[in-house]
N, C-alpha and C positions, 0 to 999 in steps of 0.2 A: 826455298819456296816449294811445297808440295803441287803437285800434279794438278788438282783442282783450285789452289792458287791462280796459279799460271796461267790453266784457262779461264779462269774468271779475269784477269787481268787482259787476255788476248781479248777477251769479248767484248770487253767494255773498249781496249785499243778500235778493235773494227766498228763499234756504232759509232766513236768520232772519226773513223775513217769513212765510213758510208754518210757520215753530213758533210765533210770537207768533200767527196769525192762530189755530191749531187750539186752543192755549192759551184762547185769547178767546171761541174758540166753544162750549169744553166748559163754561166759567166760566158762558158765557152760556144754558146749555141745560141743564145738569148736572141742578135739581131740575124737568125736564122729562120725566125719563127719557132726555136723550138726551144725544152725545158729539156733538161735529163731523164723522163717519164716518155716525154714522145721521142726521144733520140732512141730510147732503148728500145721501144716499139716498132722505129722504123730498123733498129739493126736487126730484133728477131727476124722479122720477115726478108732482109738482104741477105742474111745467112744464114737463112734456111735456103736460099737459091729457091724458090718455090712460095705461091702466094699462101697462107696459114689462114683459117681459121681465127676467131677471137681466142678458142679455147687453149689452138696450138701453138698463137703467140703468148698469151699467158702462161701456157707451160714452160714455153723457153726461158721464159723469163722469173719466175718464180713467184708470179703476183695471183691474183683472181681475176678468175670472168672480168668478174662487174670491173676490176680497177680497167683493165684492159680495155673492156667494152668503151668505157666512160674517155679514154684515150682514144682509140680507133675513132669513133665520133667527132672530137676537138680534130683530129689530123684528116680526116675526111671533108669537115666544114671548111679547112683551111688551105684543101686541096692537095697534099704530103701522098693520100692515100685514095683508092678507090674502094669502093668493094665490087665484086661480082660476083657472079651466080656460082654454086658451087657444085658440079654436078653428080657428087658423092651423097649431100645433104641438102636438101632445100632450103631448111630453115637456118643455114651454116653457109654465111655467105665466107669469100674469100678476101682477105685483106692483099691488094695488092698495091705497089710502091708506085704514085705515080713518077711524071718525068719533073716535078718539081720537088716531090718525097726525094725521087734520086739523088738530083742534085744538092738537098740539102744535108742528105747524109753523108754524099760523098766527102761535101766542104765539113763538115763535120768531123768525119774520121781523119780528114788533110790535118783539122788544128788539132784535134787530139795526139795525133801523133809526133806534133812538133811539142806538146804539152808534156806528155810522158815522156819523151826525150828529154827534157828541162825536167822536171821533178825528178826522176830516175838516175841523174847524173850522180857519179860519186856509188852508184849501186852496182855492185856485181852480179851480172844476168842468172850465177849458180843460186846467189841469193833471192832474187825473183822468182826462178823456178820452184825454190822448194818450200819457198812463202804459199804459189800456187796449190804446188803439192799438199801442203798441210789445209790449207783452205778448203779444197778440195774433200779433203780426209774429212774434216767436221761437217762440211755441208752435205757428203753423204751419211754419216751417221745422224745426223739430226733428223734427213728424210725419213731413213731406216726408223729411229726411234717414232718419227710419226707415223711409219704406215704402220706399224705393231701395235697401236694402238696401244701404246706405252703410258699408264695414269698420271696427269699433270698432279702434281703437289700444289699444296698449300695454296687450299680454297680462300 
């Protein structure tokens, strides 16, 4: 199997990885009030240690504004999150975790971790890591290739 094989085969492995994972997350969060969209939203902003911007959690996370925005709103309504004032930018409020946001990520990250414990079983941590590792390698170069402003093909 040539090189571009390969990856074309990992890629296609990771979008059925990324519907099983969001799958897993909504199953695992659902009577939290939350979906795999707002879990990930309230993790940017707990590990960042620091309340974020719309703009700064959608960076962590790798999404847009608007998807972000369109989340901060739904967890805001639902009471997960506050905003306050931002005193760097006015028009840039601050996303920050209320005490029921808290609470639902902490119970959150309690059942994930008993979840990847149980899927992970039988996996060698060396193996994990350098799963990361390569994961890592393609989703820097993909950024790379987007900020160079590198010509999509076939219009």
């Amino acid at each position: 199997m040539s090189r571009v094989e390969a990856a074309t085969a990992l890629i296609l492995e990771v979008f059925r990885l990324n519907g099983a994972l969001l799958a897993a997350g909504d199953a695992l969060t659902r009577d939290l009030g939350l979906t795999s969209a707002r879990w990930q939203v309230l993790g940017a902003v707990a590990l960042a240690g620091r309340p974020l911007t719309v703009a700064g959690a959608a960076r962590a996370m790798g999404l847009t504004r608007q998807a972000v925005r369109r989340l901060v709103t739904e967890l805001a309504a639902d009471g997960f999150v506050a905003l306050a004032p931002n005193p760097d930018h006015r028009r840039a409020a601050l996303v920050v975790l209320t005490e029921d946001g808290q609470r639902a990520y902490a119970a959150a990250q309690e059942r994930q971790a008993a979840w990847a414990a149980r899927v992970t079983e039988g996996c060698e941590p060396a193996s994990l890591r350098d799963s990361t590792t390569l994961l890592r390698c393609l989703r820097a170069a993909l950024e790379r290739d987007e900020e160079s402003g590198a010509p999509e093909t076939g219009s």
